[in-house]
PAVO-731342 format. One record per atom (N, C-alpha, C): atom name; residue in three letters; residue number from 0; x, y, z. Coordinates in nm, 4 decimals. Atoms other than C-alpha are relative to their C-alpha. Example, Ala and Ser with C-alpha at 12.3 -4.5 7.8 and 13.67 -1.06 7.14 Angstrom:
BEGIN
   atom   type   seq          X          Y          Z
      N    Ala     0     0.0890    -0.1190     0.0000
     CA    Ala     0     1.2300    -0.4500     0.7800
      C    Ala     0     0.0900     0.1200     0.0000
      N    Ser     1    -0.0820    -0.1190    -0.0060
     CA    Ser     1     1.3670    -0.1060     0.7140
      C    Ser     1    -0.0770     0.1090     0.0730
REM end
This chain:
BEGIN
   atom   type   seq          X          Y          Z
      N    Unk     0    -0.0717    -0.0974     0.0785
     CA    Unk     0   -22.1879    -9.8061   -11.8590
      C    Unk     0     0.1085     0.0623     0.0868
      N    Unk     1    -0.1195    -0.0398    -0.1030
     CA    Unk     1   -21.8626    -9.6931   -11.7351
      C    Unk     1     0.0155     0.1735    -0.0548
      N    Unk     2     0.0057    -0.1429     0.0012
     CA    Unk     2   -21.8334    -9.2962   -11.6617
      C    Unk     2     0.2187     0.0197    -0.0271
      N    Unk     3    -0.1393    -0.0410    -0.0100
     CA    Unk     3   -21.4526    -9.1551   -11.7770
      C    Unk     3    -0.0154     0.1272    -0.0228
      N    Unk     4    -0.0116    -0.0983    -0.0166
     CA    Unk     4   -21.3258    -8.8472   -11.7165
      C    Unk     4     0.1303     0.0638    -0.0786
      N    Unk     5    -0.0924    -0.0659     0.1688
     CA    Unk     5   -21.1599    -8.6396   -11.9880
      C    Unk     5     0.1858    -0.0492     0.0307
      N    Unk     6    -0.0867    -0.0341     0.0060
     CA    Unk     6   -20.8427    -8.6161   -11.8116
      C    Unk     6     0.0956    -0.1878     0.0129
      N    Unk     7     0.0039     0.1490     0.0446
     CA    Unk     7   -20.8178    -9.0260   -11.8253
      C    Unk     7     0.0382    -0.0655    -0.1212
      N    Unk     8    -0.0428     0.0970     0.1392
     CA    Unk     8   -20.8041    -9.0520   -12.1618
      C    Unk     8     0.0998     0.0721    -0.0771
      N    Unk     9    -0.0815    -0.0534     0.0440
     CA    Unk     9   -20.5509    -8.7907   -12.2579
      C    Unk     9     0.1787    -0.0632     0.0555
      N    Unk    10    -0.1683     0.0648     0.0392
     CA    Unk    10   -20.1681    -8.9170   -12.3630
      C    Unk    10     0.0620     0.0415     0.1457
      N    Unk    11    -0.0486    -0.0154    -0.0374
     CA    Unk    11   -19.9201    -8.8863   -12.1520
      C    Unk    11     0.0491     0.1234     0.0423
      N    Unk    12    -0.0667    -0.1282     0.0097
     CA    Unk    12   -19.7927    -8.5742   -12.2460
      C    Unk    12    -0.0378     0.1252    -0.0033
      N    Unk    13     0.0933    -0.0946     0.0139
     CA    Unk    13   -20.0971    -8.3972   -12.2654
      C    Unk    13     0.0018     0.0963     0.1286
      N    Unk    14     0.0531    -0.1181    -0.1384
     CA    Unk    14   -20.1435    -8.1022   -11.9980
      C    Unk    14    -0.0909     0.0442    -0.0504
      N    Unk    15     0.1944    -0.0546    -0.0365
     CA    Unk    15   -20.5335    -8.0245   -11.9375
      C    Unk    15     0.0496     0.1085     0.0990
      N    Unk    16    -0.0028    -0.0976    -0.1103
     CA    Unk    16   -20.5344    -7.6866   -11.7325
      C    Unk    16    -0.1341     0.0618     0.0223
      N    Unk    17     0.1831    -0.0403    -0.0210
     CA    Unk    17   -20.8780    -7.6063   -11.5778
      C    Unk    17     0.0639     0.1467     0.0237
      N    Unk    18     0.0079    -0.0972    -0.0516
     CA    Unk    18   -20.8764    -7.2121   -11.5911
      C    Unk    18    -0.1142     0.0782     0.0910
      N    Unk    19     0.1478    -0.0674    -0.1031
     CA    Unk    19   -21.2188    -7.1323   -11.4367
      C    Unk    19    -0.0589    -0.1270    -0.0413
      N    Unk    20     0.1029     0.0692     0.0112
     CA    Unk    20   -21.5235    -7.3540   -11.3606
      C    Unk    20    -0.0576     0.0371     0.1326
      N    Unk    21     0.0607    -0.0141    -0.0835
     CA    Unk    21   -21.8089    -7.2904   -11.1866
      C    Unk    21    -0.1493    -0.1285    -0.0103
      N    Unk    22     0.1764     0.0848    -0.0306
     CA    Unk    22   -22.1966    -7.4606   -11.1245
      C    Unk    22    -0.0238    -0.0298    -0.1191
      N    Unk    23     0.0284    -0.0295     0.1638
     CA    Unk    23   -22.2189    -7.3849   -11.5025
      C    Unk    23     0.0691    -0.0358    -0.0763
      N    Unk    24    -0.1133     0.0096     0.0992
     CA    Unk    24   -21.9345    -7.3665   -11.7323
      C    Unk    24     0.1590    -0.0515     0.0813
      N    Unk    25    -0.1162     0.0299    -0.0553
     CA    Unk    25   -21.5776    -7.4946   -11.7541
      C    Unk    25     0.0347     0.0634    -0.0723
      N    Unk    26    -0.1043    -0.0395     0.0974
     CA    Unk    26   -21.2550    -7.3603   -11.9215
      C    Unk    26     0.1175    -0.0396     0.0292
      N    Unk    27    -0.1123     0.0607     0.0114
     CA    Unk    27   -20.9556    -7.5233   -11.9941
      C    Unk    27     0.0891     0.0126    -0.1211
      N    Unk    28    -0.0740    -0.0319     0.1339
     CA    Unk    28   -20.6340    -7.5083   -12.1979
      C    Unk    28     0.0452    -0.1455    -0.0306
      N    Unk    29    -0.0417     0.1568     0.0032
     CA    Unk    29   -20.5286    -7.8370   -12.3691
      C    Unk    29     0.1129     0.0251    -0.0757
      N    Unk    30    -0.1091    -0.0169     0.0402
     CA    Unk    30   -20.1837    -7.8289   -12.4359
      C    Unk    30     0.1163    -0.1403    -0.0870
      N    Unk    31    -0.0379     0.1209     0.0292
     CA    Unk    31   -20.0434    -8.1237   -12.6628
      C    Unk    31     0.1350     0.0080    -0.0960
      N    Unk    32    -0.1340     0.0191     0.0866
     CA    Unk    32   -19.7064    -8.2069   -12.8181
      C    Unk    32    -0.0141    -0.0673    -0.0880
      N    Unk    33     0.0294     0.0406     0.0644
     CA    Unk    33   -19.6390    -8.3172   -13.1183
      C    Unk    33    -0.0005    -0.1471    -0.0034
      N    Unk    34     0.0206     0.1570     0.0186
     CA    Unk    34   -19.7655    -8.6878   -13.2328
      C    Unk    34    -0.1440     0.0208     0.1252
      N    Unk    35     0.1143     0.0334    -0.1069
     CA    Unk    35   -20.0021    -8.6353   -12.9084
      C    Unk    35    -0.1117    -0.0026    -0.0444
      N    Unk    36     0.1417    -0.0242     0.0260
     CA    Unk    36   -20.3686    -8.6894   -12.9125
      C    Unk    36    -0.0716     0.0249     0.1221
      N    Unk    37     0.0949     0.0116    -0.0673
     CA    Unk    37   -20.7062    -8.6726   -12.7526
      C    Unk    37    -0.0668    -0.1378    -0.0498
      N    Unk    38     0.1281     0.1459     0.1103
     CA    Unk    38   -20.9390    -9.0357   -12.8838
      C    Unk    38    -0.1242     0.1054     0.0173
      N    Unk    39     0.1442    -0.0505     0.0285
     CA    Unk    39   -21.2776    -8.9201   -13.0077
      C    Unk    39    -0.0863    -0.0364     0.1188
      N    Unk    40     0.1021    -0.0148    -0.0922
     CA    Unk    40   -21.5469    -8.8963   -12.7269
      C    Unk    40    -0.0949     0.1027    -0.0356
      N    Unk    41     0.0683    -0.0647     0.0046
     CA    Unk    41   -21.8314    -8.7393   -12.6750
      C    Unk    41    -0.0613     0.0335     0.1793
      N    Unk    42     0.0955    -0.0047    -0.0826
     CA    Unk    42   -22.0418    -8.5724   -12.4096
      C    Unk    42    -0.1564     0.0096     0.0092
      N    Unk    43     0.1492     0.0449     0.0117
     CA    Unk    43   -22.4024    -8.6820   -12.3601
      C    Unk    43    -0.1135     0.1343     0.0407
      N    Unk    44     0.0693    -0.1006    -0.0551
     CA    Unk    44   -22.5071    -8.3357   -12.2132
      C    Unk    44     0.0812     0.1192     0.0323
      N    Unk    45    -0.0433    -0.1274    -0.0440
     CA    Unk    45   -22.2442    -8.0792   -12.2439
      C    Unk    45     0.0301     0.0257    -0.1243
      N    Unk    46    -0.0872     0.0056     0.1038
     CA    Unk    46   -22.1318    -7.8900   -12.5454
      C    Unk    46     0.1309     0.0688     0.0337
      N    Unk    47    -0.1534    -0.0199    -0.0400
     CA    Unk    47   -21.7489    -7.8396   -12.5599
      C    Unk    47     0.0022     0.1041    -0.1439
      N    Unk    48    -0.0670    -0.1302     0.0840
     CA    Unk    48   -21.6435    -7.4810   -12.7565
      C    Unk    48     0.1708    -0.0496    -0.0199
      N    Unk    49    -0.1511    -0.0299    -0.0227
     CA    Unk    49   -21.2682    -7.5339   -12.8995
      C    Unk    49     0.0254     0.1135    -0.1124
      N    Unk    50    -0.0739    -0.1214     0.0300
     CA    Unk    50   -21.0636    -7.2232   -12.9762
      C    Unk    50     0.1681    -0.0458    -0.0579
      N    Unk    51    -0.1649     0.0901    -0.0031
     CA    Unk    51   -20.7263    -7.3595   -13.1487
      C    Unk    51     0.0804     0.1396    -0.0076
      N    Unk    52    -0.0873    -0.1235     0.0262
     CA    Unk    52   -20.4629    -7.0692   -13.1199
      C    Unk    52     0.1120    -0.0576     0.0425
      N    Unk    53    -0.1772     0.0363     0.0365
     CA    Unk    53   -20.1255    -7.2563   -13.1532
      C    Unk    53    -0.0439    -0.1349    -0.0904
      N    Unk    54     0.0175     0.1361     0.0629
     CA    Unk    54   -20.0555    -7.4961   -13.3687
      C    Unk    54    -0.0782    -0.0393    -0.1576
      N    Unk    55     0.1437     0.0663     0.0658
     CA    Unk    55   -20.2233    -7.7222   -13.6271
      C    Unk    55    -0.0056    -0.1564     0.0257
      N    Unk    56     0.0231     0.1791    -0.0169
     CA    Unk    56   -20.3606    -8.1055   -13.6394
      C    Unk    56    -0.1280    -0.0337    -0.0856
      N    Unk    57     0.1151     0.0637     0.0509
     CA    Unk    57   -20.6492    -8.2993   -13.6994
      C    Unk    57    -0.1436    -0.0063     0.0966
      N    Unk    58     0.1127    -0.0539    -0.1029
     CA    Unk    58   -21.0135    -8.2544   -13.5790
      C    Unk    58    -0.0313    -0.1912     0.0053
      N    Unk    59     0.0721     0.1465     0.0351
     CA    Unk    59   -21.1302    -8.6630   -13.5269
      C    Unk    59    -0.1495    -0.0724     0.0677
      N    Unk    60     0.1952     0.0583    -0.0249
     CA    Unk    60   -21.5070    -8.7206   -13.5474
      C    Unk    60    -0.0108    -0.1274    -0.0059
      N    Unk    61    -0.0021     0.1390     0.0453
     CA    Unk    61   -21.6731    -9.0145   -13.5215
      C    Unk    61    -0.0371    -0.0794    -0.1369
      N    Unk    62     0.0144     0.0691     0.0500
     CA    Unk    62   -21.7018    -9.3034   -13.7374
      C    Unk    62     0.1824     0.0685    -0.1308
      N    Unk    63    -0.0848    -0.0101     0.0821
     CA    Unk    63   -21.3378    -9.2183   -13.8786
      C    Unk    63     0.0034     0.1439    -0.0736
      N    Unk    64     0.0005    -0.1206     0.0523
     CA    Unk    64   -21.3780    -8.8420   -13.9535
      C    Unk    64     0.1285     0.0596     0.0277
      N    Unk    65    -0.1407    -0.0241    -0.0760
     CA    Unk    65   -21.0606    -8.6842   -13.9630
      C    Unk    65     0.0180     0.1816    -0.0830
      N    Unk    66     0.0094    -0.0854     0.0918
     CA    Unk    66   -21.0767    -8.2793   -14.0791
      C    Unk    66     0.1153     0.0878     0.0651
      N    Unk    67    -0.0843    -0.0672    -0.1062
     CA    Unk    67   -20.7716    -8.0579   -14.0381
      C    Unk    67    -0.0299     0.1481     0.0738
      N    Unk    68     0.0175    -0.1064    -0.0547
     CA    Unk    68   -20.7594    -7.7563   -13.8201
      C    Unk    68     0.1143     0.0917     0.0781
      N    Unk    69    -0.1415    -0.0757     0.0201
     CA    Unk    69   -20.4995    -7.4735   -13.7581
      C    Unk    69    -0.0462     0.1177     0.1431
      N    Unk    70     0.0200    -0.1880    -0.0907
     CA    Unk    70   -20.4725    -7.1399   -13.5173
      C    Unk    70    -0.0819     0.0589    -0.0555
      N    Unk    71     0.0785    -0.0542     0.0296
     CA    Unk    71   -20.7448    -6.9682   -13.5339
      C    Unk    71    -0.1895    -0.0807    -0.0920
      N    Unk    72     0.1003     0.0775     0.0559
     CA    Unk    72   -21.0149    -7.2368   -13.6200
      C    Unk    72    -0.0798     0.0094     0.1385
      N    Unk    73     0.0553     0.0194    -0.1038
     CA    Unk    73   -21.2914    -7.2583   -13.3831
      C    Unk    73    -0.1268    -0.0954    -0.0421
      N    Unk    74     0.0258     0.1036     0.0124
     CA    Unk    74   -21.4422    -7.5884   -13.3369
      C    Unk    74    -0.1854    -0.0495     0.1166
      N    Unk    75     0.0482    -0.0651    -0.1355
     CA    Unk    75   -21.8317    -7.5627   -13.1723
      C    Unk    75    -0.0228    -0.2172     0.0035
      N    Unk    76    -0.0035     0.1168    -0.0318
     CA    Unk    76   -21.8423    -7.9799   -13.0542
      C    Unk    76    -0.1499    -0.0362     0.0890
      N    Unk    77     0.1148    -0.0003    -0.0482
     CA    Unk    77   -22.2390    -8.0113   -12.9549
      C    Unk    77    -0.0216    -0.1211     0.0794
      N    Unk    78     0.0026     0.1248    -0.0487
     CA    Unk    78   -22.3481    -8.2532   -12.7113
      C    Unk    78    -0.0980    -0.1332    -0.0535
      N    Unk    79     0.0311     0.0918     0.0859
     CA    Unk    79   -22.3406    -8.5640   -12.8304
      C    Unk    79     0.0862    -0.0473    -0.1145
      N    Unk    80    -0.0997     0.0223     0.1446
     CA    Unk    80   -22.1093    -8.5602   -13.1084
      C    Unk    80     0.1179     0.0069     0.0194
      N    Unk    81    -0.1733     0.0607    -0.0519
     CA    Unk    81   -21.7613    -8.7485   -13.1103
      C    Unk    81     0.0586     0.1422    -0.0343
      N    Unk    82    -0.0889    -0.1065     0.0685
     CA    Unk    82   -21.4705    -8.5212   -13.1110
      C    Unk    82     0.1231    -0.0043     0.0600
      N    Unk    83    -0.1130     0.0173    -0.0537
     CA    Unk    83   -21.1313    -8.5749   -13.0693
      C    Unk    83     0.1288     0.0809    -0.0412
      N    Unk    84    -0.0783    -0.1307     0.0858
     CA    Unk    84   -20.7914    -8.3964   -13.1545
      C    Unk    84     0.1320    -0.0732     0.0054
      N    Unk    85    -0.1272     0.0288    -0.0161
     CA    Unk    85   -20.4496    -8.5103   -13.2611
      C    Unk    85     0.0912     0.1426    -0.0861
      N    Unk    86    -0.0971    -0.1101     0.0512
     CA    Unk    86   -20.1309    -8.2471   -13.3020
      C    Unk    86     0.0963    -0.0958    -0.1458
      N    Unk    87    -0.0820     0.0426     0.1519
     CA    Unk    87   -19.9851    -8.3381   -13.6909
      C    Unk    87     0.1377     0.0541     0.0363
      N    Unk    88    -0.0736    -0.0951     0.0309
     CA    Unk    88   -19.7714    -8.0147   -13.6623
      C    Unk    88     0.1056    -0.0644     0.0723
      N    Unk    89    -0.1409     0.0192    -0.0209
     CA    Unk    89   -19.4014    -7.9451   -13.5717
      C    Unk    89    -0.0030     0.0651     0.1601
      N    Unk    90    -0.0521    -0.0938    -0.1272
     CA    Unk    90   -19.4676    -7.7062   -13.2323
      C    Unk    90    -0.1335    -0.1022     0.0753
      N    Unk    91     0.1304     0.0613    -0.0911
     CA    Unk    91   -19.7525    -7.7656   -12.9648
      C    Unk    91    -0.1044     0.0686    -0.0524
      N    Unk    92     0.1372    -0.0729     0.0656
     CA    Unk    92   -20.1036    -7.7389   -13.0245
      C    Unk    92    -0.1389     0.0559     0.1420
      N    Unk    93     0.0919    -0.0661    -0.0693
     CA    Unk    93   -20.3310    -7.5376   -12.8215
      C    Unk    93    -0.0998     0.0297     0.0396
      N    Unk    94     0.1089    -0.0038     0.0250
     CA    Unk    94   -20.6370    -7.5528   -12.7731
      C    Unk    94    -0.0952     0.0534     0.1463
      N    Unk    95     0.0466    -0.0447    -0.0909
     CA    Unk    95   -20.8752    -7.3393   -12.5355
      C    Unk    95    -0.1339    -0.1056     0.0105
      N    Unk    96     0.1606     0.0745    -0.0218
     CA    Unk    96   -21.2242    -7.5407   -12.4058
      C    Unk    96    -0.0837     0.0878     0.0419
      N    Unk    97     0.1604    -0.0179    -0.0979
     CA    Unk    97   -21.5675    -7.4121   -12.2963
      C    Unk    97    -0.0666    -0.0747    -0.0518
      N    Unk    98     0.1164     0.0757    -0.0956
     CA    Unk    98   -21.7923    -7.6227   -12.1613
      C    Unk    98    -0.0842    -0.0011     0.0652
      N    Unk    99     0.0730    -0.0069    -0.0799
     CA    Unk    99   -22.1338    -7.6160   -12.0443
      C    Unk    99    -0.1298    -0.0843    -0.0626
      N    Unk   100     0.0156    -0.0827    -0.1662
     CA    Unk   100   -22.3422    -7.6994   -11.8611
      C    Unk   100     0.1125    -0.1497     0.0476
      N    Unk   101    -0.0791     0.1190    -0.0916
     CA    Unk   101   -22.1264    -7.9361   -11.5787
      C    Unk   101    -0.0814    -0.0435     0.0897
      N    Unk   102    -0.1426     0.1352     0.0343
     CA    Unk   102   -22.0387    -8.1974   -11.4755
      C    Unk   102     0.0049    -0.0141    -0.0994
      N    Unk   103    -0.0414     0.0408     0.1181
     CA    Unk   103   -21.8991    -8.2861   -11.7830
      C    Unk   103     0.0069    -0.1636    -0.0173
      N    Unk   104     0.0216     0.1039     0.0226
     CA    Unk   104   -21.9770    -8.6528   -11.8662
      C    Unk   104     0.0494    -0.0622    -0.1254
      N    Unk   105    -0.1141    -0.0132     0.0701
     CA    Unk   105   -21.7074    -8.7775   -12.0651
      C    Unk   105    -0.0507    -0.1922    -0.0755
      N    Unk   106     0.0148     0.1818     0.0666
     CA    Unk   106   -21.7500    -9.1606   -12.3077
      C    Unk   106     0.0538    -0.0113    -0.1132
      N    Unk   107    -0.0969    -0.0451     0.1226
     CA    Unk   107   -21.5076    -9.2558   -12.5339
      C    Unk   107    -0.0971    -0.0280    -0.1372
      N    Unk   108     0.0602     0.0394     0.1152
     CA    Unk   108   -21.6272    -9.3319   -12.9110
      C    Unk   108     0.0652    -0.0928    -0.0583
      N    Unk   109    -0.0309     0.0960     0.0793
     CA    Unk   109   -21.5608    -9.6248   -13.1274
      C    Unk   109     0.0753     0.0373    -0.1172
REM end
């Protein structure tokens, strides 16, 4: 099984910004332009909190789930369960992370 790490599978254009992490938790801002994505993954043992406050797009679960989500949606992503994110909108989309517990163990989804 091959281990990837979040910041691996994000576009080009994406900026990941780790704001804190410790033994425990992470936090990060995910900053994506428009057309950008994340692909659906999951983590096997962490759950990922998202906070969207810019923006809107699409939330993309697995097996083809695709639900939209705007500023002010908060997204709780349990471990285990795909979850990915593409920006639809016209500006950037924003999105805060928490994460725990770490390491964060990152696998994409089908």
């Amino acid at each position: 099984m091959k281990f990837t790490k979040i910041t691996e599978i994000l576009s080009k254009n994406v900026k990941k910004t780790v704001l804190y992490e410790s033994e425990c938790t992470n936090t990060a801002v995910i900053n994506l332009q428009p057309g950008d994505s994340v692909p659906a993954h999951q983590h096997p043992n962490t759950d990922d909190i998202w906070v969207v406050v810019q923006g809107e797009g699409e939330f993309l679960g697995g097996k083809g789930v695709s639900l939209p989500m705007k500023a002010g949606t908060i997204i709780p992503n349990l471990k285990g369960e795909a979850h990915g994110i593409k920006n639809t909108g016209d500006e950037p989309l924003v999105v805060i992370a928490f994460s725990a517990p770490v390491p964060i163990e990152t696998f994409p989804v089908d």
